[in-house]
C-alpha positions in Angstrom: 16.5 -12.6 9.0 15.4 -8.9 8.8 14.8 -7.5 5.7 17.8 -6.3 3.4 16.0 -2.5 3.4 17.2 -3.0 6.8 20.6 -4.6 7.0 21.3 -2.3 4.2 20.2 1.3 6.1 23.1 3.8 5.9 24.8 4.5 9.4 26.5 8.0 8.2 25.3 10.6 6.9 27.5 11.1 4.0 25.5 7.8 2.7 22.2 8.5 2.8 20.7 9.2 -1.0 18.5 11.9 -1.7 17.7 15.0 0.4 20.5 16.9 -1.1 18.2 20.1 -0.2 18.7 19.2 3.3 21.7 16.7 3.6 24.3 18.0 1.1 27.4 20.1 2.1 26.8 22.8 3.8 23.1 22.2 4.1 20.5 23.0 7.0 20.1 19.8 8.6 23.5 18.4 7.7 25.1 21.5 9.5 23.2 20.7 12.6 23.9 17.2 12.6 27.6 17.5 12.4 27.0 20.4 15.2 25.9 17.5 17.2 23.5 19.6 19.3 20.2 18.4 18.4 16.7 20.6 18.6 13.5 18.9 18.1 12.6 18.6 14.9 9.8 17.2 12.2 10.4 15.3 9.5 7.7 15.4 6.7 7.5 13.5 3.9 6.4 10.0 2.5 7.6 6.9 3.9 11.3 4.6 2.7 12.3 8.2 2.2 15.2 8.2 4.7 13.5 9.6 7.9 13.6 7.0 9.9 17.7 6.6 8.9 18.2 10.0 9.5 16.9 9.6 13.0 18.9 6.6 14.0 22.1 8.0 12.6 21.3 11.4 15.1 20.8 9.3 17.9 24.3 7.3 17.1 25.7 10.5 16.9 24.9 12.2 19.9 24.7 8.8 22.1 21.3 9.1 22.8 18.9 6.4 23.7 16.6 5.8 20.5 12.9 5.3 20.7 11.0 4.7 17.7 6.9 4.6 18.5 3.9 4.4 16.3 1.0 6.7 16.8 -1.2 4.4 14.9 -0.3 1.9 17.7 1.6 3.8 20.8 -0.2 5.2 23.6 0.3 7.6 27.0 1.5 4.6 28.9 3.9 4.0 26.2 5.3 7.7 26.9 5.0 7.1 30.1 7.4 4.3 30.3 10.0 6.5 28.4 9.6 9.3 30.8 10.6 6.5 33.2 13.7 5.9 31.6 15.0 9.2 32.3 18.2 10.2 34.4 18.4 6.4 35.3 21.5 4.7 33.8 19.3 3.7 30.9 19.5 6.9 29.5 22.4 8.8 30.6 22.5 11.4 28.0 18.7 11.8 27.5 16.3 10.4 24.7 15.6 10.6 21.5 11.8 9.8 20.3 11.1 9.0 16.9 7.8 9.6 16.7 6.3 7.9 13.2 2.8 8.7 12.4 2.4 11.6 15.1 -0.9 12.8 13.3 -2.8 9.8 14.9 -1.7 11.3 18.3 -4.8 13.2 20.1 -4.3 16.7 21.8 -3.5 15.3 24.8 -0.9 12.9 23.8 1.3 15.0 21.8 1.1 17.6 25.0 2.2 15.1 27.4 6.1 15.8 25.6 6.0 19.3 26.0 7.4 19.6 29.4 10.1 17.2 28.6 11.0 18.2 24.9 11.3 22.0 26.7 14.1 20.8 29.1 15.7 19.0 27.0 15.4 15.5 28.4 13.9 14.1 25.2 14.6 15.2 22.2 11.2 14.7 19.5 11.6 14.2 15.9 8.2 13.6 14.7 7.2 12.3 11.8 3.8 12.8 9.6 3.3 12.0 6.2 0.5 14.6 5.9 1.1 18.1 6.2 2.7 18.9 10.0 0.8 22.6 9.6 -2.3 20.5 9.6 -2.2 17.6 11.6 0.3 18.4 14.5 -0.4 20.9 17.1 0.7 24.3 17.1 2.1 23.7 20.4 4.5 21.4 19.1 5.3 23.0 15.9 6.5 26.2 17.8 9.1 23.8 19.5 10.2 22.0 16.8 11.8 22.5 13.1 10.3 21.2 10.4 12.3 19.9 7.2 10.6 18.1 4.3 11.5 14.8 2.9 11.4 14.8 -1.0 10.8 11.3 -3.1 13.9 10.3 -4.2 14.3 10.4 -7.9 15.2 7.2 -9.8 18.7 8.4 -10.6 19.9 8.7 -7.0 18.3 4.9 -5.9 20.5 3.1 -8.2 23.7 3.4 -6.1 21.0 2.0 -3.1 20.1 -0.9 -5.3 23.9 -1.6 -6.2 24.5 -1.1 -2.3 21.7 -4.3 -1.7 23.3 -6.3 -4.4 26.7 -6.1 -2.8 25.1 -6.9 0.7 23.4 -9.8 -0.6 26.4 -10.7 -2.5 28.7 -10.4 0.4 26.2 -12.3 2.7 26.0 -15.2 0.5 29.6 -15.6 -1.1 27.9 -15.3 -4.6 28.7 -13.5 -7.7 25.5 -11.6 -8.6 25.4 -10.5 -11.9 22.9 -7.9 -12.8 22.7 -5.5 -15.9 22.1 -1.4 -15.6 19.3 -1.8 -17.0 17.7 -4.2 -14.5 19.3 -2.0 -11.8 17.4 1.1 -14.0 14.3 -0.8 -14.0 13.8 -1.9 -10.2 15.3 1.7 -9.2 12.5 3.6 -11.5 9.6 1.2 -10.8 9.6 2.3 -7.1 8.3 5.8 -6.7 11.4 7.1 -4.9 11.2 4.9 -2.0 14.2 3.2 -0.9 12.8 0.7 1.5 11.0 -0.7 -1.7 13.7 -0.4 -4.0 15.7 -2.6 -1.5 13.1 -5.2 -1.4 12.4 -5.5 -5.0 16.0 -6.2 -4.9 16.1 -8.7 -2.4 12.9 -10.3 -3.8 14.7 -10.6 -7.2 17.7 -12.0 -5.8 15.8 -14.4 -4.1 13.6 -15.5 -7.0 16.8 -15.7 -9.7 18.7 -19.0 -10.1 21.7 -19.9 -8.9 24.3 -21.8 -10.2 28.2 -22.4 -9.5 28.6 -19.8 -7.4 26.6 -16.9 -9.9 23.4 -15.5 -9.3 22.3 -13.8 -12.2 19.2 -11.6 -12.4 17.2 -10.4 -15.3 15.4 -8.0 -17.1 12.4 -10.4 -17.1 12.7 -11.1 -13.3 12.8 -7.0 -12.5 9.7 -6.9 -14.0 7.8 -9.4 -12.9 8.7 -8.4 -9.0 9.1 -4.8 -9.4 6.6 -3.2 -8.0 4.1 -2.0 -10.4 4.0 2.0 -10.6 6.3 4.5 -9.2 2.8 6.2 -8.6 2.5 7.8 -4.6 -1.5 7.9 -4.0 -3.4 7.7 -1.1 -6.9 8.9 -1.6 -7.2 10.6 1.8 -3.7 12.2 1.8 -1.8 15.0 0.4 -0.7 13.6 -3.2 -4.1 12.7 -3.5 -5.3 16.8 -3.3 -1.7 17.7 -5.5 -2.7 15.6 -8.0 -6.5 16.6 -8.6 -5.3 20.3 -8.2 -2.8 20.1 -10.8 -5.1 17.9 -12.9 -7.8 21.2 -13.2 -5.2 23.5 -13.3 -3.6 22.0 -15.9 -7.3 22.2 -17.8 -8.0 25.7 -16.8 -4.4 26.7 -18.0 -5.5 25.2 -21.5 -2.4 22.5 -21.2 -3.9 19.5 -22.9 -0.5 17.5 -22.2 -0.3 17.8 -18.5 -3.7 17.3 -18.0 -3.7 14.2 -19.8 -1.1 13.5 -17.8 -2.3 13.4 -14.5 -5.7 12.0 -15.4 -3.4 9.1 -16.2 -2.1 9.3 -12.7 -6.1 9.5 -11.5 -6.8 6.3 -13.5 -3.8 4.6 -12.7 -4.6 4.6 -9.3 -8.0 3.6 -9.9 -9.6 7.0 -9.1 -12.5 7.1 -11.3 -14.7 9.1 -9.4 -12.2 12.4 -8.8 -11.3 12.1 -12.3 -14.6 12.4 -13.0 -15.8 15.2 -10.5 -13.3 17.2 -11.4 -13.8 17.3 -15.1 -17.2 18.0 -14.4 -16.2 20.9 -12.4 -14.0 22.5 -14.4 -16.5 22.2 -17.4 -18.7 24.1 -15.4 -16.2 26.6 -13.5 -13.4 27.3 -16.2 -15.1 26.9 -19.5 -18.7 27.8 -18.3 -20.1 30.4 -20.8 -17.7 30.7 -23.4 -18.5 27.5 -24.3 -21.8 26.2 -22.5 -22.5 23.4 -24.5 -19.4 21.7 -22.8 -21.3 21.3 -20.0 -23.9 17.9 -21.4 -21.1 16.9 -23.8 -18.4 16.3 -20.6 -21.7 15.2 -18.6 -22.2 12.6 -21.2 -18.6 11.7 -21.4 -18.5 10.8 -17.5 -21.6 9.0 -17.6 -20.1 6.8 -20.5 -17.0 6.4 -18.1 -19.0 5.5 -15.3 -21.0 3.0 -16.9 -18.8 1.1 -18.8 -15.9 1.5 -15.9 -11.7 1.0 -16.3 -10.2 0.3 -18.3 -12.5 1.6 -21.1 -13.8 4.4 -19.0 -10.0 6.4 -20.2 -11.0 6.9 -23.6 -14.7 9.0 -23.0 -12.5 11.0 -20.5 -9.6 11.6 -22.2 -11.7 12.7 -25.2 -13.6 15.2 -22.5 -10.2 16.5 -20.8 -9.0 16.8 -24.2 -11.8 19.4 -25.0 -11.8 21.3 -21.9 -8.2 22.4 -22.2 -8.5 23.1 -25.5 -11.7 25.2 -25.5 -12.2 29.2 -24.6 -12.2 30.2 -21.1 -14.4 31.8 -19.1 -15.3 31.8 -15.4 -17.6 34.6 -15.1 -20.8 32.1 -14.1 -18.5 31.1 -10.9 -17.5 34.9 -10.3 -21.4 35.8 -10.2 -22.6 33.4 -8.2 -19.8 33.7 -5.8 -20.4 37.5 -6.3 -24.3 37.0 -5.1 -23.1 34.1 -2.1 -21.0 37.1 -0.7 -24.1 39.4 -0.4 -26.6 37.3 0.7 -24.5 35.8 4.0 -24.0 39.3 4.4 -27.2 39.9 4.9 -28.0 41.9 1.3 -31.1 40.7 0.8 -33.8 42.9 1.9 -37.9 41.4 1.2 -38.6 40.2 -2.5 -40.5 42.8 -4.5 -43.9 42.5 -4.5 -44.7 41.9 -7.8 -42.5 38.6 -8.2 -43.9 37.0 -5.2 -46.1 33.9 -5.2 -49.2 36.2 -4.4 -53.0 34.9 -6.1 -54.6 37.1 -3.9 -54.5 40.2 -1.6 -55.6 39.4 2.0 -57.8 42.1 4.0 -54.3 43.7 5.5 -52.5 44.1 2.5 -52.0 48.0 2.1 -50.5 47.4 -1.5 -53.0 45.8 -3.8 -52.1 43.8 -6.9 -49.1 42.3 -7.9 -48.5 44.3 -10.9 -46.3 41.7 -12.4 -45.5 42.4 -16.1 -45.2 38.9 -17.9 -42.2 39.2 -20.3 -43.3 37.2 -23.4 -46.3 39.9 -23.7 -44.0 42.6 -24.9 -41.6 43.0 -28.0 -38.6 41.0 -27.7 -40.1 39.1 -25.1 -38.6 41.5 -22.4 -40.1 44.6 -20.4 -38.3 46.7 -17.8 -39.4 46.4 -14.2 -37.3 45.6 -10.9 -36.2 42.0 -10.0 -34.1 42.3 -7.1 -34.4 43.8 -3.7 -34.6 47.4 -3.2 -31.9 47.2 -0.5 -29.8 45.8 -3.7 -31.3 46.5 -6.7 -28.6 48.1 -8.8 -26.0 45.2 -7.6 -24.1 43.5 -10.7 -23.0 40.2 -10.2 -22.3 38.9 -13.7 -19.6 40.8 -16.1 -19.7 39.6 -19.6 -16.4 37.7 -20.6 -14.8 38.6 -23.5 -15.1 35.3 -25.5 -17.2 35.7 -28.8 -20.0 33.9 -26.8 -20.6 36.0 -24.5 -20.0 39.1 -26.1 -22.7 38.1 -28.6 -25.5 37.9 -25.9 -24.3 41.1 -24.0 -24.9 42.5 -28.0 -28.3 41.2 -28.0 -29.3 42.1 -24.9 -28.2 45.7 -25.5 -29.8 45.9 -28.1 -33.2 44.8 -26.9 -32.9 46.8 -23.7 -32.2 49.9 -25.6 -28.6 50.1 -24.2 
């Protein structure tokens, strides 16, 4: 039997849940489905959001000829056989290719639609779950229209968990009795997927007893088959780079909550090491010299997480996120160094003076001789003036004092010293 997420797919628009941005009244894609003329189009988002619903309920609508292909799997022959299909009585009114995974299609492949896609003979709705502006060809995107998917929030699954329950109900002449809160509790434990939400109901279903003609699921069940987080990750896709970018953010904005939060979301998924490397960085980066002991104390803290691993590893790192976000700011070590990068791919950088060269001697066609190097520590204060950098550069500033106490207090000193 196929799977309930299946039997129990939507086949009008009007009940499809989620995607009100794009599928309420009055909405873009709505409006151009009811329209009934049909341009090609990409659908972006994480999968058992819909997309693949969407697509079938289009092609039921316009009586197009669906084909669904796989670009982990599909290949030219594959769109070659499709091609086939065209103006033959197997496709009267043209197809429609649903095009899942389209990233994993080469150059080559996704330009073998163009010619058809621009005279209309099939009509593309592709489908990435990374980023379209990325992965698919620019050749493509200019033909096509591009609407994101959203995850669908917990709220709007229930009524897609009630709509399983009824199917299953229906299928099996049962009563099934099931509390809100075990509805609440498969429809939350999902991550705003419907195809799992579905199964999670029809793998509770199957695993509750039933007796004189009731099926009755609990709370206990719902939790044991669940699935186990709500939590989207894949460590080479987009939520990956949303999460670790609001994760430092979160530190640099000196919002100790929502970085705790999503280090949670890092550890939860088992990401030890980009929890880690990104603490590390923003020690360095977005505390840096206002505080520059942070720097060995969070370097500590990830070696303590590193060694003694999840789930322990949480507390060392909490304590170290903790501290970032709440400590001064300042990211004027980054700005320099960036600030001296810029110059020397440039080309600013011009022969090192003489007297800070590695010299020990003067060889016989050295017009210049001596280094005339004056050693620091054999003046007052331990400083003397003389020129470091290049002549071609030597009154560029790289470093501007921050305004934290730290750094104020050594621009102080140094003043002082050099006379300032």
């Amino acid at each position: 039997m196929r799977p309930l997420a299946d039997r129990a797919r939507p086949t009008d628009i009007a009940d499809v849940c989620g995607q009100k941005h794009i599928l309420g009244e009055n909405m873009p894609l709505r409006n151009i489905i009811e329209g009934g003329e049909i341009p090609n189009m990409i659908f972006y988002g994480p999968s058992g959001i819909g997309k693949t619903t969407v697509a079938s309920i289009i092609a039921a609508k316009t009586n197009k000829r669906l084909h669904k292909l796989n670009g982990t799997m599909a290949s030219t022959k594959d769109i070659k056989e499709i091609v086939d299909e065209l103006d033959t009585m197997m496709a009267p009114d043209g197809v429609l290719l649903y095009l899942d995974e389209i990233q994993y299609f080469n150059k080559r492949q996704q330009q073998s639609l163009l010619q058809y896609m621009e005279n209309g003979k099939i009509t593309l709705i592709a489908s990435p779950t990374e980023n379209p502006y990325f992965y698919v060809y620019s050749a493509i995107l200019s033909r096509a229209t591009v609407f994101e998917f959203k995850p669908i929030v917990a709220a709007d699954l229930e009524p897609v968990v009630r709509r399983g329950l009824a199917l299953l109900a229906a299928e099996n002449a049962l009563e099934i009795r099931c509390d809100d809160a075990v509805v609440s509790k498969i429809a939350g434990s999902c991550g705003g997927d419907a195809r799992k939400a579905l199964n999670a109901t029809e793998n509770c279903f199957l695993a509750s007893k039933r007796e004189n003609g009731i099926c009755e699921i609990t709370l206990e069940t719902a939790q044991a088959l669940a699935q186990k987080s709500s939590l989207r990750y894949d460590k080479d896709g987009d939520e990956h780079y949303d999460i670790v970018s609001a994760y430092q953010k979160s530190m640099r904005g000196s919002d100790p909550q929502a970085a705790l939060h999503y280090l949670a979301r890092l550890l939860e998924a088992g990401d030890l090491p980009s929890a880690c490397r990104r603490l590390m960085v923003c020690a360095c980066e977005d505390v840096g010299l206002a505080y520059p002991q942070i720097i060995p104390i969070v370097k500590a803290a990830v070696d303590a997480a590193l060694q003694v691993g999840l789930p322990e590893a949480r507390i060392p790192l909490a304590d170290a996120v903790i501290l970032v976000a709440t400590s001064p700011k300042s990211n004027s070590g980054a700005g320099a160094i960036d600030a001296a990068l810029a110059d020397v791919r440039a080309g600013n950088i011009g022969p090192i003076p003489r007297r800070l060269q590695n010299k020990h001697y003067d060889g016989e066609g050295d017009v210049e001789k001596g280094q005339h190097y004056l050693y620091p520590h054999a003046f007052e204060n331990h400083w003397v003036q003389q020129q470091y950098l290049p002549d071609v550069i030597k009154d560029a500033v790289y470093y501007e004092p921050g305004e934290n106490k730290m750094e104020q207090a050594a621009q102080a000193y140094w003043k002082k010293i050099k006379g300032n």
